[in-house]
C-alpha positions in Angstrom: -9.3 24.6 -125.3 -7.2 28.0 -126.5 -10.0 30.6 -127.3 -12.0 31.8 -124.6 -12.2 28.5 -123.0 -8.4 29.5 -122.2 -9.4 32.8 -121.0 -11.7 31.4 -119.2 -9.6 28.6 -117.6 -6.7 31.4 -116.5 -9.7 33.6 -114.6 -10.7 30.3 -112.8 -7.4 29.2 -111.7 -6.2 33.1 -110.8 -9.6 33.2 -108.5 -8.8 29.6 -107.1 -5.1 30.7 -106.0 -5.8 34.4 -105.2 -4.0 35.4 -108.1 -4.9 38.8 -109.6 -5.5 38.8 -113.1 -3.3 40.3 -115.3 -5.2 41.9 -118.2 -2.0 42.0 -120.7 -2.4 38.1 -119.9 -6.2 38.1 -120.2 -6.6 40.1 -123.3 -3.8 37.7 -125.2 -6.0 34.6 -124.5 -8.9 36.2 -125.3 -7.3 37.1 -128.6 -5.5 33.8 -129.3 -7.6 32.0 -132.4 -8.9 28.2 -131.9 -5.6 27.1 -134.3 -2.9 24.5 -134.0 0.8 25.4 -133.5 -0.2 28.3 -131.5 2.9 31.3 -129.9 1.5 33.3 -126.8 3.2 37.0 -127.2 3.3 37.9 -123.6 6.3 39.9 -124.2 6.3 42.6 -121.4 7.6 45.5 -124.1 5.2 46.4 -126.6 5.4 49.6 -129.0 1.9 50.6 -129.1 0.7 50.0 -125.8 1.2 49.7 -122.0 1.4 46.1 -120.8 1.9 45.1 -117.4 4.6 42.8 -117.1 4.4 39.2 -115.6 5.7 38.4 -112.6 6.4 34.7 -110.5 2.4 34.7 -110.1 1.2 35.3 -113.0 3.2 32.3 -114.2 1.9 30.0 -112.0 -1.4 30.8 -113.2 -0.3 30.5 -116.7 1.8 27.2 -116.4 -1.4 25.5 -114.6 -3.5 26.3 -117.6 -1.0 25.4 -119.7 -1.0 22.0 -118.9 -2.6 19.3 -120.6 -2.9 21.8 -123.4 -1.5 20.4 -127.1 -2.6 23.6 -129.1 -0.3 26.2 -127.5 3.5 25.2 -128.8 5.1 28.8 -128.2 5.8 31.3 -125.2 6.9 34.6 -125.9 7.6 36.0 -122.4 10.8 38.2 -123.1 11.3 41.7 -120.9 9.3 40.3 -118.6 10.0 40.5 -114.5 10.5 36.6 -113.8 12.5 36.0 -110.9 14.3 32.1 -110.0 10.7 31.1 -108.2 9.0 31.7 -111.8 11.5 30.1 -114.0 10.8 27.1 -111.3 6.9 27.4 -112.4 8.1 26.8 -115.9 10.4 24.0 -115.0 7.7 22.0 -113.7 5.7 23.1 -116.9 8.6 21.3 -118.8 8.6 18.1 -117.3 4.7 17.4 -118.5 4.9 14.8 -120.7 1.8 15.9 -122.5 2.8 19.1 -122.9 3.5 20.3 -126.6 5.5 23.4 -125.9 8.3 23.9 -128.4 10.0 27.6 -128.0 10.4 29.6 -125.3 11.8 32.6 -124.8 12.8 33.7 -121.4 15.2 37.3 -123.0 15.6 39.9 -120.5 14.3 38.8 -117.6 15.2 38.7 -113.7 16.1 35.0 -112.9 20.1 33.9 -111.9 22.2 31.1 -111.4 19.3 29.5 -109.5 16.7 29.8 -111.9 19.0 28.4 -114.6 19.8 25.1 -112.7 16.1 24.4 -112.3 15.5 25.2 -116.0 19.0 23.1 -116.5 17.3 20.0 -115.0 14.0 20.1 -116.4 15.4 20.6 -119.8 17.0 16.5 -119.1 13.5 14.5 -119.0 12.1 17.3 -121.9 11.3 16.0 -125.1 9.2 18.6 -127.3 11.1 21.8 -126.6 13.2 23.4 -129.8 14.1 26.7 -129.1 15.1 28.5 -125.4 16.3 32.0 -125.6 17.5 32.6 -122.2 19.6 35.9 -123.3 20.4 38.6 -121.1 19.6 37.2 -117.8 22.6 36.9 -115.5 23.2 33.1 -114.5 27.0 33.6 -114.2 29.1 30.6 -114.6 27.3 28.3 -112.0 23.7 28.1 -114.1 25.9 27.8 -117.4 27.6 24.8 -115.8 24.3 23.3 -115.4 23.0 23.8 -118.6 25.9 22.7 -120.5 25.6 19.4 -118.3 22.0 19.0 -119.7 22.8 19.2 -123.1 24.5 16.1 -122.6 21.2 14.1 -121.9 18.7 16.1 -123.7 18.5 15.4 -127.5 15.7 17.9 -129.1 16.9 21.4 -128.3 17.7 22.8 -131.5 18.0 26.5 -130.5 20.0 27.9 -127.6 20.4 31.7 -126.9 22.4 32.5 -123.8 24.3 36.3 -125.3 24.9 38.7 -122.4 24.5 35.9 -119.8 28.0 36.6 -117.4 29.3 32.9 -118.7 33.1 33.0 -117.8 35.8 31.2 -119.7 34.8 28.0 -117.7 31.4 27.9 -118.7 31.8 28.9 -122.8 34.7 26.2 -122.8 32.3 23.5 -121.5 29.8 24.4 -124.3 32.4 23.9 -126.4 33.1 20.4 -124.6 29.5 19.2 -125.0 28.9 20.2 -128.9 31.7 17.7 -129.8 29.0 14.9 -129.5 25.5 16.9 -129.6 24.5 16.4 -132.7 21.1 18.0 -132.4 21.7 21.7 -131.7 21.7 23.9 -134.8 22.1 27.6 -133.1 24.0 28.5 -130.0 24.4 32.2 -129.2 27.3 33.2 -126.0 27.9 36.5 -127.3 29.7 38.8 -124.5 30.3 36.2 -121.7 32.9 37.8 -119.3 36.5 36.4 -119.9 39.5 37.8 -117.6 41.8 36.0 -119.6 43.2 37.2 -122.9 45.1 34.3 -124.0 41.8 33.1 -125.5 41.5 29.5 -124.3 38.3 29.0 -125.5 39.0 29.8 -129.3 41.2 27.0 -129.4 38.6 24.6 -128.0 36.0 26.3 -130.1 38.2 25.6 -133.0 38.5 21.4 -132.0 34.9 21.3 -131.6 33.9 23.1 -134.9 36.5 20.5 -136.6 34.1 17.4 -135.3 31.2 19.1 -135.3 29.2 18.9 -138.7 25.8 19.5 -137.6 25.8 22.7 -136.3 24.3 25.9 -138.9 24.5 29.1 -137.0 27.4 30.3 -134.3 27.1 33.8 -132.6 31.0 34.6 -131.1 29.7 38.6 -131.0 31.7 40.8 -128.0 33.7 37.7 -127.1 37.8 40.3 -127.3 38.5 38.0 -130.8 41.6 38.6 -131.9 43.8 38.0 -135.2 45.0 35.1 -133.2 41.8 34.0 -131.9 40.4 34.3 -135.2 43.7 31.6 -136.7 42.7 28.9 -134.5 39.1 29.2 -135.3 40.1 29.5 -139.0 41.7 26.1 -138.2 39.0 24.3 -137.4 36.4 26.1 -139.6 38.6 24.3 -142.8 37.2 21.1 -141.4 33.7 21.9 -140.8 31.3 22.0 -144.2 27.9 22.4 -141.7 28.3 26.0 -140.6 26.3 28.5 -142.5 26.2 31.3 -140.2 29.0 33.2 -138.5 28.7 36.1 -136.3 32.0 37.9 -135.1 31.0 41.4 -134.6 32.0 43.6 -131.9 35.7 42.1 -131.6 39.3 43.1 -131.8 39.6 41.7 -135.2 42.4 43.2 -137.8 43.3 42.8 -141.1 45.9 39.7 -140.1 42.8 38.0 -138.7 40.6 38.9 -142.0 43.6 37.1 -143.9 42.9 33.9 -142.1 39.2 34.1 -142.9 39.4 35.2 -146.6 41.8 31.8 -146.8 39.1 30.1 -145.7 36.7 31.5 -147.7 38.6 30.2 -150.6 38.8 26.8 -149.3 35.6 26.4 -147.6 32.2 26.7 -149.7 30.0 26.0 -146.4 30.0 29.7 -145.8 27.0 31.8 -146.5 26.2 34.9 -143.8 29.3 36.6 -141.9 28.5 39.6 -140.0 32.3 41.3 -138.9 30.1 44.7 -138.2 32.7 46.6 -135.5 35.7 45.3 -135.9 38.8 47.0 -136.9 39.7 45.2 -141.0 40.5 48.7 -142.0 41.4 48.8 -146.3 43.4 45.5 -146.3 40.8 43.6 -144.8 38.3 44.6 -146.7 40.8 44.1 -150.1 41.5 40.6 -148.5 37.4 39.5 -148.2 36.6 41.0 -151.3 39.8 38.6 -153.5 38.0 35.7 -151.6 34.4 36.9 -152.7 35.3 37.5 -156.5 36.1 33.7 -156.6 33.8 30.7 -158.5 34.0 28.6 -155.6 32.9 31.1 -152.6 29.5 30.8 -151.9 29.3 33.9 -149.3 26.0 35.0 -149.9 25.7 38.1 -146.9 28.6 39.9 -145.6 28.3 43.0 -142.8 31.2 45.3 -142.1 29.7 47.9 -140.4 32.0 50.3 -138.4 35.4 49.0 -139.6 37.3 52.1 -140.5 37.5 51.0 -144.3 38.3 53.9 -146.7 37.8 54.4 -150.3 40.1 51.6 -151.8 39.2 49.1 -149.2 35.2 49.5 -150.4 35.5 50.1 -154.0 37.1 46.8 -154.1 34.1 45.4 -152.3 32.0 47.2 -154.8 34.0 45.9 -157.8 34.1 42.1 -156.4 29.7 42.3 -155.7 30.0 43.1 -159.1 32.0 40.1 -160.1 30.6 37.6 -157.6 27.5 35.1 -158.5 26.5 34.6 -155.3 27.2 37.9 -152.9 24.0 39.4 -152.9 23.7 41.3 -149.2 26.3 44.1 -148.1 26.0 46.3 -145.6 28.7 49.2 -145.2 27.1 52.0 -143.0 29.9 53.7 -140.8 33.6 53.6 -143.0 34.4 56.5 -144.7 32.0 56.7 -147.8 34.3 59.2 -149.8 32.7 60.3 -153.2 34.3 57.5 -155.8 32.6 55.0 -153.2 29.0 56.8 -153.3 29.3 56.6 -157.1 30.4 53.0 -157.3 27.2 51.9 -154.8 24.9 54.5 -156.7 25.5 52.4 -159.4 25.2 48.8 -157.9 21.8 49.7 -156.3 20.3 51.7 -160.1 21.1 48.9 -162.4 20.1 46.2 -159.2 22.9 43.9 -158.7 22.5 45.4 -155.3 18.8 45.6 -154.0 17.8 48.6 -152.2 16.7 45.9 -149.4 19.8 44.3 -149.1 22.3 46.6 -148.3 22.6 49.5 -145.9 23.2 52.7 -147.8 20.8 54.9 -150.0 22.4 57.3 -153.0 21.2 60.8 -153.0 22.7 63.8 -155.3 23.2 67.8 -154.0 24.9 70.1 -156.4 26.4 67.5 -159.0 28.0 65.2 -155.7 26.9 61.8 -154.8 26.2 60.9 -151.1 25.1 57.9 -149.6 22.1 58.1 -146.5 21.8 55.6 -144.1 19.2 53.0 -144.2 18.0 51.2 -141.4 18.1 47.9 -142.7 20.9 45.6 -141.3 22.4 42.0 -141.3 19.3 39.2 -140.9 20.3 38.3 -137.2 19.2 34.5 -137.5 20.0 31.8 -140.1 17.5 29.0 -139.2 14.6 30.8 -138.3 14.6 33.4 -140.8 10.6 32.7 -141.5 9.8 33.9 -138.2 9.1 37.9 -138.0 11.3 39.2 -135.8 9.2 42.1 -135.6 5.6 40.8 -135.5 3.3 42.8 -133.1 0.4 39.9 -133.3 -0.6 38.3 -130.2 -0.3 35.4 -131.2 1.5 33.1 -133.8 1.5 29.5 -135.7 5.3 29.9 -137.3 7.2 30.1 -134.1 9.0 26.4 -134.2 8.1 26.2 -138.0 11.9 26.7 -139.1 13.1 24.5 -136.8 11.0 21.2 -137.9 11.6 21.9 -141.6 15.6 22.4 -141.2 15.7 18.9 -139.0 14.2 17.2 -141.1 16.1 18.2 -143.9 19.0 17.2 -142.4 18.1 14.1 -140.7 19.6 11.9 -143.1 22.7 13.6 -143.6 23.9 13.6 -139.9 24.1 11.0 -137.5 21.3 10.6 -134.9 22.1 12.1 -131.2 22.7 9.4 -128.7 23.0 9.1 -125.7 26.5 8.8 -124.2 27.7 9.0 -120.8 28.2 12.5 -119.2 32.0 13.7 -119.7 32.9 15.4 -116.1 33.0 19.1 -117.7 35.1 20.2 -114.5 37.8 18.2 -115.2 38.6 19.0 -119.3 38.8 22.6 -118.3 41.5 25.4 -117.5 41.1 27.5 -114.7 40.9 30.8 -115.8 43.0 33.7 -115.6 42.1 35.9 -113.4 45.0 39.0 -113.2 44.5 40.3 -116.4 41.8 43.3 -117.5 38.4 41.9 -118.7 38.5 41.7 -122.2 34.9 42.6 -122.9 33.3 45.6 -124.9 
């Protein structure tokens, strides 16, 4: 039933509710191939072509012939203009039990608070559904509340993007609460919630729940004020946790005191692989502290970004010299610290005799009158751990890889980590702080 009977289907039901057809829709069924494990790109931003974007009709059309249907596993609907009533269309579209949808991505839309509770609730009797991006729609603390609460009954979600979402320090601290016992979610994404408060209450409960929590891979703390105190307790707990894989801190108020705390643990723990510290503040020190840690045996940091950190020439040439050293450090990316000469002539020399790949790092050599510069290449961090198979950047309308990464890492680890079960809710209210509300908003 994909193919044209699809097609086909969506013109019958847009006739039968007065509907108009939308041909960015129409032309995406007519192109979807008769394949299992298929992802709908309805993305509402496209590169080579107008679209018109979706709106709260066009995905009732789409949820009703969407139902029933076991081939289509993937909805790509980001930058799209989906208000609360759509996201309730969806909702219901959840609850099927025959349905065999497994990501959706909901980035950049226009539902709230309102939209996220129905989401919230449907997301509690869902059993297929992997992956929900839900970044950079503004459900404030209220629809975070709600979702948080779900994650307490629901048992697949493996995926969870919620960066640029208004969450205040309430809402990021229950997260925090209900990871101490899910055992199923592998990615979670709050980068730049809105916290008033800068006594960072929620890196300490951050901290306690990484210390219990061995199951989750991939953490995204970007644009959350980190400081060199924030970043000790979360150090804290990180010594404890041999699961995470992926760490994302960029865009905080990080120093070189909090880069101690992490180089420490780099020597102690070898869970490590991928930190991205892009646009913080490490300066030299920091970068001389990471790069002692890196030239170790034991550290198995594989990728490391520090982007925009102010590091000059004797914080990077000791980078240079410990990628030379290490066995496993194969990714750095250094665009925007101060690339004096002796720097451009120690990467000139990393990238010609390849320790360094031209596609893993940032920077291209170039020589003018006898100096050596370095050029910017647009190539940056990976921005996912789990779901690294997936192109990020794929134009196709459609797709059979989308929830791919997901299945292979779960079952992978399926015998190494307890099963998920279920427990009775915690009251999230009641384990939290209220938060601060007379101090400056920390955000960037």
């Amino acid at each position: 039933m994909v193919s044209e009977n699809l097609s086909e289907f969506y013109c019958a039901v847009c006739s039968e509710n007065e509907i108009k057809i939308n041909p960015h829709v129409l032309q995406v069924l007519q192109e979807t191939t008769e394949t299992e494990n298929v992802t709908l790109k309805l993305s509402g931003s496209h590169h080579l072509r107008n679209v018109q974007r979706l709106d709260d009709q066009d995905i009732l059309a789409l949820s009703k012939c969407l139902k029933n249907n076991k081939r289509v596993t993937g909805l790509d609907l980001r930058y799209n203009n989906i208000t609360d009533e759509g996201v309730g269309h969806l909702a219901e579209l959840l609850q099927e039990e025959s349905l065999a949808l497994r990501s959706l991505d909901l980035t950049l839309n226009d539902f709230q608070k309102n939209g996220a509770e129905v989401l919230a609730k449907s997301l509690e009797c869902n059993s297929t559904l992997l992956s929900l991006r839900l970044s950079g729609n503004k459900m404030e603390s209220r629809g975070a509340m709600q979702l948080a609460s779900s994650l307490q009954v629901n048992n697949t979600l493996q995926e969870l993007q919620l960066a640029d979402c208004d969450l205040d320090t309430q809402s990021v601290i229950a997260f925090s609460i209900v990871l101490k016992s899910n055992r199923t979610l592998l990615s979670v994404d709050i980068s730049r919630p809105l916290l008033f408060s800068l006594q960072e209450e929620w890196a300490v409960h951050f901290s306690d729940m990484l210390a219990l929590n061995s199951s989750l891979v991939e953490l995204h703390l970007g644009k959350m004020g980190l400081s060199d105190t924030g970043m000790e307790r979360l150090t804290e707990g990180l010594r404890q946790n041999h699961g995470l894989r992926y760490l994302d801190l960029r865009c905080n108020r990080v120093t070189r005191d909090g880069v101690r705390f992490l180089a420490g643990l780099l020597k102690q723990n070898p869970s490590l692989e991928v930190i991205d510290l892009s646009s913080n503040r490490i300066e030299d020190v920091g970068a001389m502290y990471l790069s002692e840690a890196v030239a170790l045996p034991g550290c198995s940091l594989r990728e490391l970004s520090v982007c925009s950190n102010n590091i000059g020439r004797k914080g990077l040439l000791s980078l240079a010299h410990s990628l030379a050293v290490s066995t496993t450090l194969s990714h750095l990316y250094i665009w925007g610290n101060l690339l004096e000469e002796p720097v451009c002539q120690a990467f000139r020399e990393l990238t010609s005799s390849g320790r360094l790949p031209a596609e893993q790092t940032d920077v291209s050599a170039y020589e003018v009158d006898g100096r050596v510069f370095l050029a910017e290449v647009f190539q940056r961090l990976r921005k996912h751990y789990i779901r690294t198979n997936c192109s990020e950047t794929d134009t196709s309308t459609t797709s059979n890889t989308a929830a791919e990464p997901f299945q292979k890492h779960a079952s992978s680890t399926d015998s190494n980590f307890p099963p998920h079960t279920s427990e009775p809710r915690v009251p999230l209210q009641s384990n939290l702080r209220p938060p601060h509300t007379h101090q400056h908003p920390n955000r960037l």
